[in-house]
TORPA-4810 file (N, C-alpha, C, O; in nm, 3 decimals):
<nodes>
NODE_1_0.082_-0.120_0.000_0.000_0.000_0.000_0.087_0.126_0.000_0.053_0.233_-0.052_X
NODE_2_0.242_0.094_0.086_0.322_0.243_0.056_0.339_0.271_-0.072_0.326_0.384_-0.119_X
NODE_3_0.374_0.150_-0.147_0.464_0.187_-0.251_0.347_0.222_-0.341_0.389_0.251_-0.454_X
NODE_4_0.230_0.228_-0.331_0.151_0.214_-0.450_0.053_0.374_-0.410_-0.032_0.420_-0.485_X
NODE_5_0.097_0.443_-0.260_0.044_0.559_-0.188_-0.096_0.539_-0.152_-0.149_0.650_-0.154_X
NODE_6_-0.163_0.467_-0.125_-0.254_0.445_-0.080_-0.310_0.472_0.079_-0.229_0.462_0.172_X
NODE_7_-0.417_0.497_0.100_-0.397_0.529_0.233_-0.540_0.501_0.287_-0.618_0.430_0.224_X
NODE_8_-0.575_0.563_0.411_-0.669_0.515_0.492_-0.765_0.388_0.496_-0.883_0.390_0.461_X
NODE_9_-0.704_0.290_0.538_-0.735_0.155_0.483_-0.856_0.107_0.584_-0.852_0.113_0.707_X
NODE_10_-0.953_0.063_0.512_-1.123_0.043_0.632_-1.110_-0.130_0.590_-1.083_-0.185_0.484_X
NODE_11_-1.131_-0.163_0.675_-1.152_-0.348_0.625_-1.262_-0.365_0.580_-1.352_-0.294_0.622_X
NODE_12_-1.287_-0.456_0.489_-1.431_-0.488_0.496_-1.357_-0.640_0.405_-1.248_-0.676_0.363_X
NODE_13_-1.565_-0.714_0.416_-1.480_-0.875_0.342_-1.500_-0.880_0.194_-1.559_-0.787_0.141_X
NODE_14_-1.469_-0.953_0.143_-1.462_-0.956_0.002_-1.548_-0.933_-0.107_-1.524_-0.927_-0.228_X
NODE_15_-1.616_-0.925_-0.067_-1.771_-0.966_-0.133_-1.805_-0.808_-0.106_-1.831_-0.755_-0.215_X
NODE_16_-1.813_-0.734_-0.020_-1.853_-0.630_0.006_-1.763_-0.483_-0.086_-1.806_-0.387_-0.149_X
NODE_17_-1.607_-0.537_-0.050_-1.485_-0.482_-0.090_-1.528_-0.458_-0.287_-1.547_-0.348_-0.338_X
NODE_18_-1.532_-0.569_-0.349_-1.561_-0.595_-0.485_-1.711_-0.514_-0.531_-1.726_-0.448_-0.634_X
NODE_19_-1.823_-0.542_-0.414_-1.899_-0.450_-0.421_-1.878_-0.256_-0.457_-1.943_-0.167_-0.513_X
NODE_20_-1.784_-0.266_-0.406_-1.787_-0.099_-0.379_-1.733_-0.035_-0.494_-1.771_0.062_-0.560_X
NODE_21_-1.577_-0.161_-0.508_-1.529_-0.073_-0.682_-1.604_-0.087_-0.806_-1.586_-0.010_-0.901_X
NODE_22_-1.692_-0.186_-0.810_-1.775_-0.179_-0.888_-1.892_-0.075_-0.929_-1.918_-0.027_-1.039_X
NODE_23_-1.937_-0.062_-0.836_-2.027_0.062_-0.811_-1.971_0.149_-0.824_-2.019_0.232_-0.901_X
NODE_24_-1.816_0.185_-0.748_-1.765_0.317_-0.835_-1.718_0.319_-0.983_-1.703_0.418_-1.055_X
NODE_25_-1.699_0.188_-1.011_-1.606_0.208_-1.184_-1.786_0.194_-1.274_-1.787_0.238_-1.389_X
NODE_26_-1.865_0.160_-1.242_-1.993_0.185_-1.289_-2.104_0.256_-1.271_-2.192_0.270_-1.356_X
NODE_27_-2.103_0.307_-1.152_-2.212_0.408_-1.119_-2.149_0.533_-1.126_-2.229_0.619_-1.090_X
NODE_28_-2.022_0.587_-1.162_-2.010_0.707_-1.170_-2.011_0.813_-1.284_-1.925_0.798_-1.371_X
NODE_29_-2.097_0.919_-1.295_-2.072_0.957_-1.428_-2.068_1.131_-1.447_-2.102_1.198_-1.545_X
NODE_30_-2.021_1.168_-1.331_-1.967_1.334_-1.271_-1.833_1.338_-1.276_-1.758_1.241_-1.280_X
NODE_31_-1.810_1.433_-1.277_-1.669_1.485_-1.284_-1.594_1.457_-1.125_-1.474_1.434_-1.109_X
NODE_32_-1.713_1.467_-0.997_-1.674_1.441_-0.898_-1.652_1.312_-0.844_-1.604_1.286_-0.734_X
NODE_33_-1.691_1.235_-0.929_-1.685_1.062_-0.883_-1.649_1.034_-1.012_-1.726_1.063_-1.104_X
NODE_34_-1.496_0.957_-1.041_-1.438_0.905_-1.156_-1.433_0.777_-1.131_-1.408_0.724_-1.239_X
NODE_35_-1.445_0.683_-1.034_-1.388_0.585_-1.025_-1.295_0.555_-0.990_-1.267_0.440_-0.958_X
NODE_36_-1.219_0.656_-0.987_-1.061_0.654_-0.966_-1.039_0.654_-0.771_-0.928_0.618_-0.730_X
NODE_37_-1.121_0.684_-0.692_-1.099_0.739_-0.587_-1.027_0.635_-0.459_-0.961_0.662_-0.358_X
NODE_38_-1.080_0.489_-0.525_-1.111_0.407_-0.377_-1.051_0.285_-0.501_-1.072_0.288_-0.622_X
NODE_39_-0.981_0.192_-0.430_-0.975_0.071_-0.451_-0.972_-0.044_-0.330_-0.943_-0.019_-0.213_X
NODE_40_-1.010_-0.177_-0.384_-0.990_-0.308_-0.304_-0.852_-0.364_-0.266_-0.784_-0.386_-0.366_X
NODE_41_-0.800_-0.388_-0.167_-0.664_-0.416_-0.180_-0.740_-0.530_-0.086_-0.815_-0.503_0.008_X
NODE_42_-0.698_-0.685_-0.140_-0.807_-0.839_-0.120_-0.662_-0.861_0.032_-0.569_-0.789_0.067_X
NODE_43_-0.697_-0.950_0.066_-0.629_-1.024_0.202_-0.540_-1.105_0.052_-0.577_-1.104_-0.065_X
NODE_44_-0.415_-1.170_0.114_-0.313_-1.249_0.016_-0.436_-1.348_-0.012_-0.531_-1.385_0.058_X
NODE_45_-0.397_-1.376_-0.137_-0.491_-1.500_-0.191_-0.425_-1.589_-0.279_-0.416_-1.555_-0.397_X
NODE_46_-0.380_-1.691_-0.243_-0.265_-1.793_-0.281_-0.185_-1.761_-0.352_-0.146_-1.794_-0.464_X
NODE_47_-0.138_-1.634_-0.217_-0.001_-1.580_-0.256_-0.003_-1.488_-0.359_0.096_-1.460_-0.427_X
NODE_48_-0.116_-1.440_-0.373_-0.102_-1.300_-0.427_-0.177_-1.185_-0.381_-0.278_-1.231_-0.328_X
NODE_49_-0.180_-1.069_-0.375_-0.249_-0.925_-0.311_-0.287_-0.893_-0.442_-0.202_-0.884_-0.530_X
NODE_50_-0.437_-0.870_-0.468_-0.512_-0.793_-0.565_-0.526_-0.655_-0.531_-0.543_-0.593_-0.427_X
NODE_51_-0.517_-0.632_-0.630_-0.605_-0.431_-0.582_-0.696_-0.379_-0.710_-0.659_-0.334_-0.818_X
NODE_52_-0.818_-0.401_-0.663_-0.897_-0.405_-0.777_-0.959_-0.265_-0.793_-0.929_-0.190_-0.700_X
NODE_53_-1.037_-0.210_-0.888_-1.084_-0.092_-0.895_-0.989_-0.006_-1.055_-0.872_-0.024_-1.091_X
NODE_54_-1.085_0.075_-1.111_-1.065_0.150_-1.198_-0.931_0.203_-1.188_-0.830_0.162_-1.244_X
NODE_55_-0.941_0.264_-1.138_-0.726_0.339_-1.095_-0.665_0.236_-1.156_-0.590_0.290_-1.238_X
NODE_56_-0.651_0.093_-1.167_-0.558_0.011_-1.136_-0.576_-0.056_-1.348_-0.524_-0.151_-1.408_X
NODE_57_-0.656_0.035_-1.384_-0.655_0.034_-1.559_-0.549_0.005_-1.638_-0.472_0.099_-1.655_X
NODE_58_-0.512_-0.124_-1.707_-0.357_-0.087_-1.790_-0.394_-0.016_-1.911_-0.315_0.051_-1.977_X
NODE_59_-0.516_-0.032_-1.937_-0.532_0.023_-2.030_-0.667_0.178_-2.127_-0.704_0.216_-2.238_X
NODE_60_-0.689_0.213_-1.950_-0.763_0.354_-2.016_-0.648_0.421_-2.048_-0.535_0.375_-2.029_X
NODE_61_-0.685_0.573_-2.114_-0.572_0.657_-2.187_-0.552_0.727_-2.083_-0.441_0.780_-2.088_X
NODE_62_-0.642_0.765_-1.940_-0.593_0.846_-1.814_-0.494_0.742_-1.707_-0.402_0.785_-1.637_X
NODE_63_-0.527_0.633_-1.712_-0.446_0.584_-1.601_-0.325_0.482_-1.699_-0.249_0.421_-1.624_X
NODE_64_-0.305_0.463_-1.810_-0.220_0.324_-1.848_-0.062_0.359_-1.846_0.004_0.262_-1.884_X
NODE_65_0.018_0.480_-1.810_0.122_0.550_-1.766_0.147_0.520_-1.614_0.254_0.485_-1.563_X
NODE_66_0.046_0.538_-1.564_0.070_0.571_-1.430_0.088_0.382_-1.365_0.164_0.331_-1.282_X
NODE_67_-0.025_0.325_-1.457_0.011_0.180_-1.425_0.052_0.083_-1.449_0.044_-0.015_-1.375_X
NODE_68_0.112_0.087_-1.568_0.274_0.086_-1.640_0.419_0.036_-1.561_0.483_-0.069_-1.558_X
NODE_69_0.442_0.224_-1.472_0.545_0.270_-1.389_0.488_0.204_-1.249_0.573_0.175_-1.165_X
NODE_70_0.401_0.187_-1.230_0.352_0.100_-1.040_0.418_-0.044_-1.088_0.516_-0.104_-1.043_X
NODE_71_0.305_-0.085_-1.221_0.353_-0.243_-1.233_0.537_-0.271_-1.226_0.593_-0.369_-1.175_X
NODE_72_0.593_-0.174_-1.283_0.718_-0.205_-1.325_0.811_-0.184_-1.184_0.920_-0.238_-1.165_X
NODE_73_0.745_-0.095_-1.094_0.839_-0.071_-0.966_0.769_-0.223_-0.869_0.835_-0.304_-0.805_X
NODE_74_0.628_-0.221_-0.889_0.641_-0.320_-0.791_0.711_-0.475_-0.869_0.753_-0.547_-0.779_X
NODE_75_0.725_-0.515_-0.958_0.784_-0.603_-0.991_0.926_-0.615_-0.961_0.991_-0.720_-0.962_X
NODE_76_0.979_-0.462_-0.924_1.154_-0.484_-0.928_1.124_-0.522_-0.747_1.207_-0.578_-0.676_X
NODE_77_1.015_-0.485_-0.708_1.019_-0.517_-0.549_0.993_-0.626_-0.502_1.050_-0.675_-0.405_X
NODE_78_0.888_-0.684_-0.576_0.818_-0.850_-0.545_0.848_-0.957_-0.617_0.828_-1.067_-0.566_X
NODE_79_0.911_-0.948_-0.771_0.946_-1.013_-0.846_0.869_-1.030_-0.938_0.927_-1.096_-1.024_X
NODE_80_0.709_-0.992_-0.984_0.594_-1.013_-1.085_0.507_-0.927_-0.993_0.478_-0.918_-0.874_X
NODE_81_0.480_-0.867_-1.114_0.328_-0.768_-1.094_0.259_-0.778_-1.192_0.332_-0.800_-1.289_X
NODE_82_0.147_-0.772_-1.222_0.027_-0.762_-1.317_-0.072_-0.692_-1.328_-0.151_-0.696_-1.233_X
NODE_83_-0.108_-0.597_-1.452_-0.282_-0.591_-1.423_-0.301_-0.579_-1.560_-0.232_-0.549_-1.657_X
NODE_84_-0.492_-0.633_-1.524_-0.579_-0.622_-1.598_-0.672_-0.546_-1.621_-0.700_-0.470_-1.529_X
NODE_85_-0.749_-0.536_-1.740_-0.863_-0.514_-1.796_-0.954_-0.617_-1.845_-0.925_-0.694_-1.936_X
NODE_86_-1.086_-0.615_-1.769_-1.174_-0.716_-1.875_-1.311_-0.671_-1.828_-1.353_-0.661_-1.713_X
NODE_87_-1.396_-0.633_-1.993_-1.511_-0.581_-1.936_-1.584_-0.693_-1.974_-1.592_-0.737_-2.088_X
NODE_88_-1.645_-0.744_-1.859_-1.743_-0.849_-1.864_-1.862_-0.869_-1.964_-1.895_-0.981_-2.003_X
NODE_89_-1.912_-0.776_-1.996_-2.040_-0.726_-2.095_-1.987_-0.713_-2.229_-2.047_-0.652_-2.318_X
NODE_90_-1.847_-0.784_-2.248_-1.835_-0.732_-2.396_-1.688_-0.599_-2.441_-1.644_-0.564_-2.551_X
NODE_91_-1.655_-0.561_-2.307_-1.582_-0.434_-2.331_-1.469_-0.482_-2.384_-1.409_-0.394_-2.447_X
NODE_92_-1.402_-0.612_-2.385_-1.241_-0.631_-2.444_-1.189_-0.666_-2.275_-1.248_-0.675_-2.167_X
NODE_93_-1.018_-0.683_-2.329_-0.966_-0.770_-2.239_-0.827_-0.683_-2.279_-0.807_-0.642_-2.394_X
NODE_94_-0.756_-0.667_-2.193_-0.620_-0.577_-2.145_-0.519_-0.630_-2.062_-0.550_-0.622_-1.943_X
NODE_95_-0.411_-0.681_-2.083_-0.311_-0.752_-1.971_-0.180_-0.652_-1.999_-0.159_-0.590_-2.103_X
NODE_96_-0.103_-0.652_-1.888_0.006_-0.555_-1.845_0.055_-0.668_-1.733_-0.010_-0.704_-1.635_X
NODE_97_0.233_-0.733_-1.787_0.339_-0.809_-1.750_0.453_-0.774_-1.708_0.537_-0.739_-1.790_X
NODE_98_0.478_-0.777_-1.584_0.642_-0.674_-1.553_0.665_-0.833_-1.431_0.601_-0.917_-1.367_X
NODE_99_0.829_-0.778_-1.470_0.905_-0.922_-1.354_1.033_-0.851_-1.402_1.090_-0.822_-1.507_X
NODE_100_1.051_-0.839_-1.248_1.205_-0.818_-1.193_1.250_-0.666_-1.245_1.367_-0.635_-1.266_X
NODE_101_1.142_-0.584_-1.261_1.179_-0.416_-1.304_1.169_-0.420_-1.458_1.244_-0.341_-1.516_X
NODE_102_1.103_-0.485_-1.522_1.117_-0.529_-1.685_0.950_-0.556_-1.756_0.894_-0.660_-1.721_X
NODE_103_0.902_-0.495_-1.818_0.802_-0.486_-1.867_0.787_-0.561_-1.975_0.822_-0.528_-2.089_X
NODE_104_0.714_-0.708_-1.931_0.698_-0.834_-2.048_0.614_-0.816_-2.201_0.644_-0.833_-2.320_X
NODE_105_0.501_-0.777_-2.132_0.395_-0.739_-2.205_0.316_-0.695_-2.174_0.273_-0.731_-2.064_X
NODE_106_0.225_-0.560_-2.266_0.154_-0.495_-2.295_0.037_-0.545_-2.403_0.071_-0.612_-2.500_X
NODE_107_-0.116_-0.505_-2.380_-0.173_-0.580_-2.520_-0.286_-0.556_-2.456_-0.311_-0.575_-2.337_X
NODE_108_-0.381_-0.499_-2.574_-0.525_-0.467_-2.560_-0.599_-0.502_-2.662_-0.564_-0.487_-2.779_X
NODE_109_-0.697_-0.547_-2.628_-0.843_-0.571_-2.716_-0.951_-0.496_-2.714_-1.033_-0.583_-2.686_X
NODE_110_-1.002_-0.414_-2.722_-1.116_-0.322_-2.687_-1.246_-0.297_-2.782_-1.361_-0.271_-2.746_X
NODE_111_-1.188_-0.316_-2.935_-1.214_-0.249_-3.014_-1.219_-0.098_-3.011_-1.310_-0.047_-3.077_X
NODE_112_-1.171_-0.051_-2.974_-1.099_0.049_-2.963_-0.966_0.096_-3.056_-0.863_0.029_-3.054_X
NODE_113_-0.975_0.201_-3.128_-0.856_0.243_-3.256_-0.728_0.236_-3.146_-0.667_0.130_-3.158_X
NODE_114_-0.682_0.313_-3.056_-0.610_0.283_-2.981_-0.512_0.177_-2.945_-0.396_0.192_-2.906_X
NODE_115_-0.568_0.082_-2.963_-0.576_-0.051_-2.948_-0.393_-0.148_-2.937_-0.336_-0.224_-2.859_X
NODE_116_-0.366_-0.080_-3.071_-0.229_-0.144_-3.132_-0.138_-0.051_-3.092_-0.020_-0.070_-3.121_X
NODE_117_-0.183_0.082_-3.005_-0.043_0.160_-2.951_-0.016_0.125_-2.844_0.081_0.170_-2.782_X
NODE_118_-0.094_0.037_-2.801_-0.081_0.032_-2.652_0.036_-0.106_-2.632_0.107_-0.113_-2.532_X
NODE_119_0.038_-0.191_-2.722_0.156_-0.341_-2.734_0.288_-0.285_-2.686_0.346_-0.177_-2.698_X
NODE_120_0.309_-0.393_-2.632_0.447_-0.369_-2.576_0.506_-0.487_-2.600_0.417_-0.563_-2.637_X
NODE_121_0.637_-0.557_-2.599_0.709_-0.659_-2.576_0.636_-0.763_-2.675_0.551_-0.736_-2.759_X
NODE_122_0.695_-0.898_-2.643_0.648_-0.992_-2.736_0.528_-1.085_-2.655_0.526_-1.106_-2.534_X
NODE_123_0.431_-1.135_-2.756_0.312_-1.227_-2.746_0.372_-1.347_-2.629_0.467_-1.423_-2.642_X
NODE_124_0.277_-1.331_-2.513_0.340_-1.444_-2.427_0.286_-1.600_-2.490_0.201_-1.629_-2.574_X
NODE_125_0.363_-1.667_-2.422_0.352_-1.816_-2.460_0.146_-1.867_-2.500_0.096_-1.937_-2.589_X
NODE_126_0.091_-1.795_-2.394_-0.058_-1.872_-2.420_-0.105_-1.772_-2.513_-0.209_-1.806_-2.569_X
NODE_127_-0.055_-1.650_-2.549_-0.174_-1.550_-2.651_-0.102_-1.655_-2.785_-0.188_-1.696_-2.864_X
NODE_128_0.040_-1.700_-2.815_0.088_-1.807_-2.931_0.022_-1.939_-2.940_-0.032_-1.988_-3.039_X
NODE_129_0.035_-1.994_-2.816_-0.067_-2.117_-2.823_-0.264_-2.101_-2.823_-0.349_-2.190_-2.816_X
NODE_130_-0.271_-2.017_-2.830_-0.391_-1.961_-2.900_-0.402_-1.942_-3.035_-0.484_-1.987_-3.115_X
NODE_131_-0.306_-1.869_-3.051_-0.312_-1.807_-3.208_-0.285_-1.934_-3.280_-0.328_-1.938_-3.395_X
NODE_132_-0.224_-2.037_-3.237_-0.152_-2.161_-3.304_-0.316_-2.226_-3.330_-0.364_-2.253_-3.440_X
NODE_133_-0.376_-2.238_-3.212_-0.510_-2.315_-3.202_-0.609_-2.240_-3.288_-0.720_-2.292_-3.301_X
NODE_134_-0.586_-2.125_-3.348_-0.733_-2.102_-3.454_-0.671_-2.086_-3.614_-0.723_-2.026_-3.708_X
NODE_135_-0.520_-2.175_-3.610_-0.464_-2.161_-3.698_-0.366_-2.083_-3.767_-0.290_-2.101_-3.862_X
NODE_136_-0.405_-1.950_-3.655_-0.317_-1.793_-3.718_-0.156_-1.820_-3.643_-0.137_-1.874_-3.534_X
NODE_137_-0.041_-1.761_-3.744_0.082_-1.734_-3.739_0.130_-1.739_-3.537_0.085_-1.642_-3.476_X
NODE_138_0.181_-1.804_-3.482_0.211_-1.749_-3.353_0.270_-1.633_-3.309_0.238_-1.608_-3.193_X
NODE_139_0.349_-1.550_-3.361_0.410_-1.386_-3.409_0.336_-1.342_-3.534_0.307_-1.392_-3.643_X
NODE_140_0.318_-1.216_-3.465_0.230_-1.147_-3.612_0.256_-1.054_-3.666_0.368_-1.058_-3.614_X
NODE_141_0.261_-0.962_-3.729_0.218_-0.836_-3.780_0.116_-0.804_-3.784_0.056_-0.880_-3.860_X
NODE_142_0.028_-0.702_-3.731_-0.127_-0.689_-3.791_-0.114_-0.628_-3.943_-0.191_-0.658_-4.034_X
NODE_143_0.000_-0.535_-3.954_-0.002_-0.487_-4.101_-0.006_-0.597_-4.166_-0.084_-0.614_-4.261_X
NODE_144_0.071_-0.680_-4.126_0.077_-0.797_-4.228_-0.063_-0.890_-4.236_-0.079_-0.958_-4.337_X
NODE_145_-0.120_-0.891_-4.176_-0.244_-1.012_-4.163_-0.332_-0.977_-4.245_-0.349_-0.861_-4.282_X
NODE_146_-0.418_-1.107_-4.297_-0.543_-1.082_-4.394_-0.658_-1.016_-4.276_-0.641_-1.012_-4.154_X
NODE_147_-0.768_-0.971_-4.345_-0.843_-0.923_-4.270_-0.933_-1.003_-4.179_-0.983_-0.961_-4.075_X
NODE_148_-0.947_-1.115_-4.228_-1.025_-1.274_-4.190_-0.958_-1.247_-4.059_-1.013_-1.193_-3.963_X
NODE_149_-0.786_-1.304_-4.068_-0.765_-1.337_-3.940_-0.734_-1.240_-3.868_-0.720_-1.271_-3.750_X
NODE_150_-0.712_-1.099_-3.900_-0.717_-0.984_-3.793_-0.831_-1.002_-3.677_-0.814_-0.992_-3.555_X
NODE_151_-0.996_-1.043_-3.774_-1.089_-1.051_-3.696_-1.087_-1.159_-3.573_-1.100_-1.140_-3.452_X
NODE_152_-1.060_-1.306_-3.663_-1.023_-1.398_-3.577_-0.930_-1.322_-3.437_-0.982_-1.310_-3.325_X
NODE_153_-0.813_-1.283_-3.463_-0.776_-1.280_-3.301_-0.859_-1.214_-3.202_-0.898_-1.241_-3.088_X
NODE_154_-0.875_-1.099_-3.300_-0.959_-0.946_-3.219_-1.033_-1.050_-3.132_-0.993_-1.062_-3.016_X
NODE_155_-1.146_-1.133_-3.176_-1.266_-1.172_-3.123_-1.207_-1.294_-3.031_-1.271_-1.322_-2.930_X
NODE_156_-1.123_-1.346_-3.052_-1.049_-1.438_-2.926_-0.980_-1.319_-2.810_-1.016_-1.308_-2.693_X
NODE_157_-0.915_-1.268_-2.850_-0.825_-1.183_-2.759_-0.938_-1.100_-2.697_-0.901_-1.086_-2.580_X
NODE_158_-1.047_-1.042_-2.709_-1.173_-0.945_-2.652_-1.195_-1.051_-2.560_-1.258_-0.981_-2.481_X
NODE_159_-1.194_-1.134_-2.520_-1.228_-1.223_-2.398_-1.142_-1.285_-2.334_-1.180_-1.369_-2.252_X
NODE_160_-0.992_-1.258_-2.354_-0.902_-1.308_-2.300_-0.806_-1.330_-2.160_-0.727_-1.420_-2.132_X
NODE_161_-0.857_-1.180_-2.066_-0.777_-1.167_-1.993_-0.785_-1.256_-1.874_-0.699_-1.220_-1.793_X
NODE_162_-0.848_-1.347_-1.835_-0.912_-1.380_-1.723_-0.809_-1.563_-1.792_-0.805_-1.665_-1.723_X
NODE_163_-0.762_-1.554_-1.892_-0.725_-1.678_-1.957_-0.556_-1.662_-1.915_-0.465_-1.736_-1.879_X
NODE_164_-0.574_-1.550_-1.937_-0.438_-1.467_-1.961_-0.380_-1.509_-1.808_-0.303_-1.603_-1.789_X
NODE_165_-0.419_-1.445_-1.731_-0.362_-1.418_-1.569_-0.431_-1.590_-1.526_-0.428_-1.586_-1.403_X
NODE_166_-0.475_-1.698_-1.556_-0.473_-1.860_-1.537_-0.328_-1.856_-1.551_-0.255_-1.853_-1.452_X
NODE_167_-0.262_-1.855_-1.720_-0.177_-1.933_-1.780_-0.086_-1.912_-1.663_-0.057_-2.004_-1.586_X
NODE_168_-0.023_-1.739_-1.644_0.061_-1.702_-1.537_0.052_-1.777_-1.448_0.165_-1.793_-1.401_X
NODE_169_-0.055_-1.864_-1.371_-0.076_-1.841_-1.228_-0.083_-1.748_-1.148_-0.002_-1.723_-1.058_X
NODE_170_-0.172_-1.696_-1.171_-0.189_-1.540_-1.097_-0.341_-1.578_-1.038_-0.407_-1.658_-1.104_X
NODE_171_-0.385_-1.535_-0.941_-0.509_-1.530_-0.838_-0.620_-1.466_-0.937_-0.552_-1.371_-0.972_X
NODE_172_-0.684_-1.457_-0.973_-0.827_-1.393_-1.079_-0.931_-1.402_-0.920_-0.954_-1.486_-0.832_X
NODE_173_-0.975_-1.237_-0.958_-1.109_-1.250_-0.850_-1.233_-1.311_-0.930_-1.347_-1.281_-0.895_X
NODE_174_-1.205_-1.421_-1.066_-1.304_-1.453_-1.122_-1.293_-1.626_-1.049_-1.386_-1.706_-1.056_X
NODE_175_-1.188_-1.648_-0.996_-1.188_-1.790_-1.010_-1.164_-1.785_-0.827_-1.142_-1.896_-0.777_X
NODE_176_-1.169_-1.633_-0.706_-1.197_-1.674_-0.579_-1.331_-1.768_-0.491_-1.450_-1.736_-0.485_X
NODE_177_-1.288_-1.845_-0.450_-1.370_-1.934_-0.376_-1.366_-1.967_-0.249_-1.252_-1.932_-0.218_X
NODE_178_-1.418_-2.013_-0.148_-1.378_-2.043_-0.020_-1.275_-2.146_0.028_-1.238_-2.178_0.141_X
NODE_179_-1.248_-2.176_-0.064_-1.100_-2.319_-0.082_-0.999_-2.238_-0.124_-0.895_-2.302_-0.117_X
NODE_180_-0.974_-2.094_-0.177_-0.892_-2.045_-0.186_-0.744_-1.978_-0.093_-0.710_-1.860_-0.101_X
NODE_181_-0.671_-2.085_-0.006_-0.543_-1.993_0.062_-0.551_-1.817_0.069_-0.539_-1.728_-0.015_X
NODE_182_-0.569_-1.821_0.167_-0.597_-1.666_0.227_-0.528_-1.645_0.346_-0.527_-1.728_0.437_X
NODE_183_-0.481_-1.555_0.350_-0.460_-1.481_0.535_-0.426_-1.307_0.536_-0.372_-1.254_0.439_X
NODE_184_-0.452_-1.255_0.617_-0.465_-1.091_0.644_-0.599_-1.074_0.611_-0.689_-1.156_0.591_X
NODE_185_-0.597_-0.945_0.608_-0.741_-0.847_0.572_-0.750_-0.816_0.501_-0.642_-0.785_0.451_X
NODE_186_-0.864_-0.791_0.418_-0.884_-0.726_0.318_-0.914_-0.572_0.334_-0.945_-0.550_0.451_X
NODE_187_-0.916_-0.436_0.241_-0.956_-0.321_0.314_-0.955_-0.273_0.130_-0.905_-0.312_0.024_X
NODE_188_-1.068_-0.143_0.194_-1.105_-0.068_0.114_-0.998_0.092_0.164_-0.985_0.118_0.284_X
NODE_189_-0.934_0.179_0.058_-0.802_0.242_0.058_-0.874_0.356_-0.020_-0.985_0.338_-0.072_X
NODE_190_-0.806_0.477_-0.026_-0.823_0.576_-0.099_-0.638_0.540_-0.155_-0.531_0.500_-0.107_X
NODE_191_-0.705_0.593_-0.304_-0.540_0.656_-0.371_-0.539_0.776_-0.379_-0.616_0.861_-0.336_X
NODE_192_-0.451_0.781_-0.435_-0.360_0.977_-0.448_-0.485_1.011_-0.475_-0.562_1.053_-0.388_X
NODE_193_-0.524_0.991_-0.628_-0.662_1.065_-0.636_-0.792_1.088_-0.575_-0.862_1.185_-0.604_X
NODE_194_-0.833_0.971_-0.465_-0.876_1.030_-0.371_-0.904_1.133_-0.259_-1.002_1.192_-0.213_X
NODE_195_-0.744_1.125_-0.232_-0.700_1.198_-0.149_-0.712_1.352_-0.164_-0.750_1.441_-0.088_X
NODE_196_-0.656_1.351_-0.310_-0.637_1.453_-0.378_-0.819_1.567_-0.368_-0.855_1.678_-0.328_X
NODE_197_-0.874_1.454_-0.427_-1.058_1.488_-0.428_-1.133_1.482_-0.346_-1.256_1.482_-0.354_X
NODE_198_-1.041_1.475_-0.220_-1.112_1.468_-0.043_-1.244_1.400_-0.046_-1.343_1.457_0.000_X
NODE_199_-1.250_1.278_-0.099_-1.357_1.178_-0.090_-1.319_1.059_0.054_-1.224_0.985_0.029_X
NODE_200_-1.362_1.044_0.146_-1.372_0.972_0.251_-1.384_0.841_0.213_-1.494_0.805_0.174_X
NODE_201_-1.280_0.750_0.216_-1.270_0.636_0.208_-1.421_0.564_0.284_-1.498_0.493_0.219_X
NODE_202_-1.441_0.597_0.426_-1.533_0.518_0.505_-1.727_0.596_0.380_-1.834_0.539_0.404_X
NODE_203_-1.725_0.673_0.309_-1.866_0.659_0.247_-1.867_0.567_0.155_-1.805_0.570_0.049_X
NODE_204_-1.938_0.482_0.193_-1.926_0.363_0.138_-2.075_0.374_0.068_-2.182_0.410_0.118_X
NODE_205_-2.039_0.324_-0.089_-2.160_0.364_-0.183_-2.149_0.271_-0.283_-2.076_0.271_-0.382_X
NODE_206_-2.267_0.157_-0.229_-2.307_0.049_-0.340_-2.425_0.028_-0.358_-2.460_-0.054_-0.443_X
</nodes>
């Protein structure tokens, strides 16, 4: 939570915690409530700390800088950091890869024009053994690709991220369960931008 500036940390349990950033990354649509204010930071969950919530975007155009430079410092600190994007309803799928101060990969699906500035580094092992499985090239060019299979990935890769952070072994709050290795607390945190927008961590609005 230092390294990432976070602050006034309220516990609450998981279910409640996931409640709240949701409601903020979806119910907000003022200039005074961005989403950005409050995130989940989960109790360890087999051995990994989530921090869920909008702020933590690799790939909007306001936050994917800022979480870029977090992923890449906390990786030189913990050894692997990650985050995602995945909008459940259809929005696309976003993964951001750093280990040991080194930024693996970058890569978005959105449909969104944007889209192809955002790549970084090379296609990890499962986005190739994908691409291998619908037939397409395992390294690509998009300049280079027919238009057929441009579509093909787009429409695999738009649902990908939750596949993505499996292959890693990384904790998904899609796949937490009560058999899941846990210990500490979980807590609801203001970030900088909270802080900044004197929003009270403890109003809790779901």
């Amino acid at each position: 939570m230092r390294a990432l500036g976070l602050t006034d940390p309220r516990p609450v349990t998981f279910a409640l915690g996931n409640d709240i950033v949701d409601a903020d990354g979806h119910g907000c649509d003022t200039d005074e409530h961005t989403g950005y204010e409050r995130v989940f930071v989960t109790r360890e969950l087999d051995g990994w700390t989530l921090v869920l919530g909008a702020w933590c975007d690799p790939h909007g155009q306001e936050r994917r800088e800022d979480v870029l430079r977090l992923c890449t410092e906390l990786s030189a600190r913990y050894g692997r950091a990650q985050a995602y994007y995945y909008g459940g309803q259809g929005d696309g799928s976003a993964w951001l890869v750093a280990e040991h101060g080194t930024v693996i990969r970058r890569y978005g699906e959105t449909g969104e024009a944007e889209d192809e500035l955002l790549t970084l580094g090379e296609p990890l092992p499962y986005e190739r053994t994908r691409r291998t499985e619908l037939g397409l090239h395992p390294d690509w060019d998009p300049a280079q690709e027919s238009e057929d299979d441009e579509d093909a990935w787009r429409w695999t890769a738009h649902d990908l991220a939750p596949d993505i952070a499996r292959s890693l072994g990384s904790a998904s709050p899609l796949d937490i369960t009560a058999d899941t290795p846990s210990r500490g607390t979980g807590v609801i945190a203001l970030t900088p931008y909270g802080v900044t927008h004197g929003v009270p961590a403890g109003a809790y609005r779901i």
